[in-house]
N, C-alpha and C positions, 0 to 999 in steps of 0.2 A: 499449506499456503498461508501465509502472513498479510496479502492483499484480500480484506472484506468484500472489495468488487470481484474479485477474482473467483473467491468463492461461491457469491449469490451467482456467478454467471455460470461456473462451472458446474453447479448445483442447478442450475435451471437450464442447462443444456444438455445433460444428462438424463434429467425429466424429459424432456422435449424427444430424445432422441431415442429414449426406452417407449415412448406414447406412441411416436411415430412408427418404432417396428414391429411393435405388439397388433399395431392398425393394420401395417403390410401384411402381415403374414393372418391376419383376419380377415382381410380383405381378398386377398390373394383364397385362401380356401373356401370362404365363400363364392367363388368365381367358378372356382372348379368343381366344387358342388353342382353349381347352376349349371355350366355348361353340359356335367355329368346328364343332368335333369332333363336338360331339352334333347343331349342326344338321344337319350330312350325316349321321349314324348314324339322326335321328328322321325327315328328308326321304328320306334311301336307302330306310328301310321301307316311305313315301309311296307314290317310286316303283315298289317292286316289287309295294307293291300295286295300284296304278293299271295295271301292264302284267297283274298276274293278272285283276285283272278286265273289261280290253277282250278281247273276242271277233275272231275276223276269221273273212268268212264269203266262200268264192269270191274271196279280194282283198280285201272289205273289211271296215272294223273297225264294229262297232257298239258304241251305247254302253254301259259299265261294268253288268253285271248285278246290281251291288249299290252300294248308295255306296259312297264313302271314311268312314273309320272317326271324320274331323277331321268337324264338322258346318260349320264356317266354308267349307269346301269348297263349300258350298248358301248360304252367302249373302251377296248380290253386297256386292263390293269390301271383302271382312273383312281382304284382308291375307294369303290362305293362296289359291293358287289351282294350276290343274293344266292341261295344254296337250298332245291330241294332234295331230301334224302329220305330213302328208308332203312329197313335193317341190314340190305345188305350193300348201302352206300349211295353216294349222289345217285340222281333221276332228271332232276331241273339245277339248271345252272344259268347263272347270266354272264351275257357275253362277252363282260371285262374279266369274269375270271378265266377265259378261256380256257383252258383245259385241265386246268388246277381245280383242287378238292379243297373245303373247308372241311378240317377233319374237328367235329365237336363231340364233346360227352355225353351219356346219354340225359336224355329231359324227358321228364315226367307229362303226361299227356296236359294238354292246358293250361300250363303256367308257363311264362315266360323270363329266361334266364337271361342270363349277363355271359359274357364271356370274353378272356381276353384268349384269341387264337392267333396262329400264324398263316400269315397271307398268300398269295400265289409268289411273292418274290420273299417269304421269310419274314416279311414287313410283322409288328405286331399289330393283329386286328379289333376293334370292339364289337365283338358282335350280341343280336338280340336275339336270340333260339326260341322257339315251343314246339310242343307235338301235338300235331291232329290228329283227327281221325273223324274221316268224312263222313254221313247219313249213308246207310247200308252197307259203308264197306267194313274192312278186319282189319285194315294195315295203317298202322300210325305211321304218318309222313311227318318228316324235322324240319319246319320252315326255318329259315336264316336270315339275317341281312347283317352284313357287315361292312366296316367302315376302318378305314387306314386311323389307329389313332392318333399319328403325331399331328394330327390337324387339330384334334382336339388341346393337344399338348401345345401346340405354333400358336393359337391364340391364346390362352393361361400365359407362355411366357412373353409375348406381345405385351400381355395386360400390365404382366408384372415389372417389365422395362418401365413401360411408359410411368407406370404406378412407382416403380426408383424412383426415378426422376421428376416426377410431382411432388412426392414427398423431398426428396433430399432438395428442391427449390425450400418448400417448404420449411425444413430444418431451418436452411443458409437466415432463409429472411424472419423466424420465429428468432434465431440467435442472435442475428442484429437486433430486433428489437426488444430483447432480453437484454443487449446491453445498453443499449440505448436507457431503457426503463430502466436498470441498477444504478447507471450514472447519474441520470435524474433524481432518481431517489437520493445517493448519498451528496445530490450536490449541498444542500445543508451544511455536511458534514465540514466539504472543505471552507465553509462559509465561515464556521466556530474557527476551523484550524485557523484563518485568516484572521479575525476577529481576536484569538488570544495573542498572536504573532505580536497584531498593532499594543496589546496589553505589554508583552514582554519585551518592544522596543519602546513603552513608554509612550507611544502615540495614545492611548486610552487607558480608563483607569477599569472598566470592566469588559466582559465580552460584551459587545452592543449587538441591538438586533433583535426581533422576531425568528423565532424559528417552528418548525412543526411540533403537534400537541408529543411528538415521542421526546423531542430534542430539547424543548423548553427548558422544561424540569431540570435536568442537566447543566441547563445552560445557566438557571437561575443557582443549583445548589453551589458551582462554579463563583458566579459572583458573590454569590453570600461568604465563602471561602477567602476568598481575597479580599472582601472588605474587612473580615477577622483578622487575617494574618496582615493585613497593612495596619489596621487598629493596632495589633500588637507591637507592630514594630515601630509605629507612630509614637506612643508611648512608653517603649525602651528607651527611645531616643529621645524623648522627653527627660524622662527621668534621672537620664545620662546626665544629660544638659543642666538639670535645675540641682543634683547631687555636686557638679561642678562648681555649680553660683554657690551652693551650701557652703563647699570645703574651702573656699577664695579666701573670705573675710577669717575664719578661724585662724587659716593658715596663716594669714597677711599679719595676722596677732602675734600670733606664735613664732612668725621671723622676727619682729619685730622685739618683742621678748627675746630670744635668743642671741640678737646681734648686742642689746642692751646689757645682758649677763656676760655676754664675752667680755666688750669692752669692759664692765667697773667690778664683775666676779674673776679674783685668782682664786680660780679652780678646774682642775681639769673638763669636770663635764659641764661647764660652762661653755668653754671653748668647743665641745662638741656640739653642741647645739643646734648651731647656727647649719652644718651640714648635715644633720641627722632631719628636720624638718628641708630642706635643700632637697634630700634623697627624698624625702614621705612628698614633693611637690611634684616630683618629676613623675613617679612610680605613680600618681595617681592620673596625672596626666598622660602618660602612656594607657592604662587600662582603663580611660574614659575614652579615649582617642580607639580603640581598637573595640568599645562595645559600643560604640556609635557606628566604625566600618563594618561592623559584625551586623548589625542592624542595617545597614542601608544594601549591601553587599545583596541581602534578599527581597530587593525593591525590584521587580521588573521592569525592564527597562531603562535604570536608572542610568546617568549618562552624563558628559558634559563635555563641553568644548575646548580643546585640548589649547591652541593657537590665544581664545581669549581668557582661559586661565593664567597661562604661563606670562602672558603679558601685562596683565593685572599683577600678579606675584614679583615678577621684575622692577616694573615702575616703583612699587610700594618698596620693593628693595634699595631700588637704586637712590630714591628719593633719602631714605637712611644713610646710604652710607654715600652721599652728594659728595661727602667732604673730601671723598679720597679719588672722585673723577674718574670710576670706573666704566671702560667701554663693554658696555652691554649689546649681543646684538641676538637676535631672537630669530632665526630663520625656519620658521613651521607655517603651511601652508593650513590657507583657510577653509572654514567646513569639515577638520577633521574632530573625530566624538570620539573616544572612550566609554567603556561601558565600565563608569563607577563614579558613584555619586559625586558634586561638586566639592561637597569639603570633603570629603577622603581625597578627592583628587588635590586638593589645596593642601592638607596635609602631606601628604607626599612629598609636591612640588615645592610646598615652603621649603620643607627640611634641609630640601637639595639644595634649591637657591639658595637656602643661609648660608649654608655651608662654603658654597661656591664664591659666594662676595667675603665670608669673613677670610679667606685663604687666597682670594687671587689678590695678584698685582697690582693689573692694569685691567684685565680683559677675563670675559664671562661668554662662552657663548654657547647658545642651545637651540637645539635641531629637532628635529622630529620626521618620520618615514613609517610608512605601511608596510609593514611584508605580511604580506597573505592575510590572516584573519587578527595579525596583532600591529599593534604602533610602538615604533621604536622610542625612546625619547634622550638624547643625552644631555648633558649635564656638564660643559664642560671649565676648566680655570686655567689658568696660567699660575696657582700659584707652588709652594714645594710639592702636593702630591703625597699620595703614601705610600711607604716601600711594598712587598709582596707580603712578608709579616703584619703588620698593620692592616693590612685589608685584610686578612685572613680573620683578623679580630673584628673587624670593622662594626660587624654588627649584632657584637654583644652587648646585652641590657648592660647602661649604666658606664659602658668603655669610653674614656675621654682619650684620646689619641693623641691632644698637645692639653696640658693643664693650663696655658698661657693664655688660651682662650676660653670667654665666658659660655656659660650651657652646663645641662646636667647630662651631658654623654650618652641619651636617648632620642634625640633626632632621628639620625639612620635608622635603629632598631625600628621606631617606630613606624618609620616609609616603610622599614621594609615588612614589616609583619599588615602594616594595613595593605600593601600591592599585593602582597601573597592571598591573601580575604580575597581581592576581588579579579582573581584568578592570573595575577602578575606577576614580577619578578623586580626586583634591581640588583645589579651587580656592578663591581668596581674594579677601576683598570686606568692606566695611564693616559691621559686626557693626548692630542695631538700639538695643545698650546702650552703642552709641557707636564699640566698640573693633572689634575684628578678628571677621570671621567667616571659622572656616576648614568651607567646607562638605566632608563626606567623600563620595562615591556607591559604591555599594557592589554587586552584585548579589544579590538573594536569593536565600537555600537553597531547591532544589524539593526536596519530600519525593514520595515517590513514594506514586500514588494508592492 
C-alpha cells in the first residue's frame, strides 16, 4: 500500500481484530470451564442427596424416602434423571427415565466420576457417578445423576453469539476510531503538503507554520533548503546580469574599433572585424539569456501575467516602429499566469514581437487560450511569411532568414531554447493574416487551492 493512512489503519485493525478473537475464544473457554464447574458443584449436591435419601434394609436399598428437590426428576424424559445400580444392574431409577438404563463404567468405591453417556432417547448425557457401600452391608451400589448436555452446550453457544456480536460492535467502533485517530494524526501532514503547494505557486517563500515536535524538524530542514538553493540561484542570476554589464563596455570598444579599421584599413581582416565581434555579441547574449532562464526556471512558483506582458511588449514595440502605422491588436483575456519568470517571459515575447512588427505590413495580431494545463499564445503578421524550408531552419543558432534585415539571427533560437527551459514549446506555421504564425505553448501557473 502506497497510502501511510491506509497502512496505520490497516495495521491497527488487524491488531484490534487479532485482540478481539484471541479474547473470544478466551472468554468463550473460560465459560465453559465455569459452566463445567457448577454443573458438577449443582449435580454433586444431586448426588449426595440421592445417596441420603436411599435406605438399605438387611442388603437392600429401598426407594428415596423423600423426592429429589429438581421436580424434572418426576417427569419422564425432562432431561434431568438419576440411576441406582449394582452388579448386576439398575435397582432405583427416577421417573423421567422411565424404563431406560443409564448404562455406566465401572467406579471405584468413593470417588466420584464424570461421564459422558447415552440418554433414554440416545441424547448425550453428563453424568456424575460414585460407589457406596452402606454401614454393614457387602454390596457397592452406583449412584448416578444425569443431565441432558446440550443444555450445557445451548448456553456456552448463547454466550458465544451474544459475545460475536459485542465484540464485532466492538471491532466496527475501535476501527472508526482508529481512523478517526490516523487522520487526525497525519492532518499535519496535509498541512506541509499545503503550505509547500502555496511555496511552489509562489504565494510564499517558505513552508509557514507550526507544526508537531516529529514534523518541525523537517519542516525547518525544508526551509533551510530552499533558502540555499534560492541563494544559489539569486546569485547565478546575479552574476549572469553583472558578467553582462562587464562584457557591454569592452564589446562597445571593440565594435567601435572594428567599424574604424574597416573603414580606413585595406585589409582583409579588417573588414572582418566588424562581424566576427557582431557574432562574439550575440553568442554571448544568447548564453546569458538561457543561464538566467536556467536559473529562474528552478524558482517555485515563479509566474507572470501573460495579458500584461504582451501588452507592455506591444506598446513599446509599436511606439518604435509609430512611423510605419501598424495596427496592433492584442486579444488575451485578463488574469491569465504562466509559469515562468517575467523576463524569460519578456524574452520570448520580445523576440516574437520584433519579429512580427519588422515583417508585417499593416497588421500584428496576437491571441492567447488555455487548453487544459497549458496556454496557447500566437503570434501573428501579415507580412511575406516563411516558406516550409525556412522554418524547418528557423531555429538554428545564428540562421538570418532575410540578410536585409538588422539582428544577429538568434532571436527565435533563443525563445525557443528559453520556452523549452520552462517546460514550453514554440513552433512555426502560416499565420491566418497571411504572414508567419509563431505559436508560443506555455504551461500554466497552478495556484494553490
Amino acid at each position: 500500500m502506497t497510502s501511510l493512512r491506509a497502512r496505520l489503519v490497516a495495521t491497527s485493525v488487524l491488531l484490534v481484530l487479532a485482540t478481539l478473537v484471541v479474547t473470544g475464544v478466551i472468554l468463550t473457554t473460560l465459560l465453559r470451564g465455569h459452566l463445567e464447574r457448577e454443573f458438577d458443584a449443582q449435580f454433586g449436591a444431586f448426588l449426595d442427596e440421592l445417596v441420603a435419601a436411599v435406605e438399605v434394609d438387611e442388603g437392600d436399598v429401598s426407594a428415596p424416602t423423600r423426592p429429589l428437590s429438581d421436580p424434572r426428576f418426576r417427569k419422564p424424559f425432562s432431561g434431568l434423571y438419576w440411576q441406582v445400580a449394582d452388579a448386576d444392574g439398575p435397582v432405583l431409577r427416577s421417573r423421567s427415565l422411565w424404563d431406560a438404563t443409564l448404562v455406566l463404567p465401572p467406579i471405584g468405591d468413593g470417588a466420584v466420576q464424570r461421564h459422558i453417556v447415552a440418554g433414554p432417547r440416545d441424547e448425550p448425557l453428563v453424568a456424575l457417578a460414585r460407589s457406596v457401600t452402606f454401614p454393614r452391608g457387602t454390596v457397592a451400589y452406583r449412584f448416578a445423576v444425569a443431565s441432558d448436555r446440550s443444555r450445557i452446550l445451548a448456553l456456552a453457544d448463547r454466550f458465544t453469539r451474544v459475545m460475536a456480536l459485542t465484540l464485532g460492535g466492538m471491532a466496527l467502533g475501535l476501527g472508526l476510531a482508529l481512523w478517526l485517530q490516523v487522520t487526525i494524526g497525519l492532518r499535519p501532514l496535509g498541512a506541509v503538503r499545503g503550505a509547500l503547494a502555496r511555496v511552489h505557486a509562489g504565494a510564499a517563500a517558505t513552508v509557514e507554520g507550526r507544526y508537531p515536535t516529529e514534523i518541525q524538524p523537517l519542516v525547518d530542514d525544508l526551509n533551510a533548503v530552499l533558502g540555499a538553493y534560492r541563494g544559489v540561484l539569486d546569485r547565478a542570476r546575479s552574476q549572469a546580469g553583472n558578467l553582462a554589464h562587464g562584457l557591454k563596455t569592452p564589446l562597445a570598444i571593440l565594435a567601435n574599433e572594428a567599424d574604424w579599421l574597416a573603414a580606413n584599413v585595406q585589409a582583409p581582416a579588417a573588414a572582418e572585424l566588424p562581424g566576427q565581434v557582431a557574432a562574439m555579441q550575440a553568442q554571448i547574449d544568447r548564453h546569458l539569456a538561457l543561464a538566467r532562464a536556467a536559473g529562474a526556471a528552478g524558482i517555485p512558483g515563479a509566474g507572470c501575467d501573460v495579458d500584461a506582458r504582451l501588452r507592455a511588449i506591444a506598446h513599446a514595440l509599436g511606439r518604435l516602429h509609430e512611423g510605419r502605422a501598424i495596427d496592433v491588436a492584442v486579444e488575451v483575456p485578463a488574469g491569465m499566469h504562466v509559469a515562468i519568470d517575467a523576463e524569460d517571459a519578456d524574452e520570448i515575447f520580445g523576440n516574437l514581437l520584433d519579429n512580427a512588427f519588422k515583417w508585417a505590413s499593416v497588421r500584428v495580431r496576437i491571441a492567447a487560450h488555455v487548453d487544459g494545463d497549458r496556454v496557447l499564445i500566437d503570434v501573428d503578421d501579415d507580412g511575406p511569411g516563411l516558406t516550409e524550408a525556412q522554418i524547418a531552419v528557423a531555429f538554428e543558432r545564428g540562421r538570418r532568414l532575410d540578410e536585409r534585415a538588422p539582428g544577429s539571427g538568434l532571436g527565435l533560437a533563443i525563445a525557443h531554447d528559453v520556452a523549452e527551459l520552462a517546460g514550453g514549446a514554440i513552433a512555426l506555421d502560416r499565420a491566418p493574416l497571411g504572414g508567419l504564425r509563431a505559436r508560443v505553448t506555455l504551461p500554466v501557473l497552478k495556484r494553490p487551492a
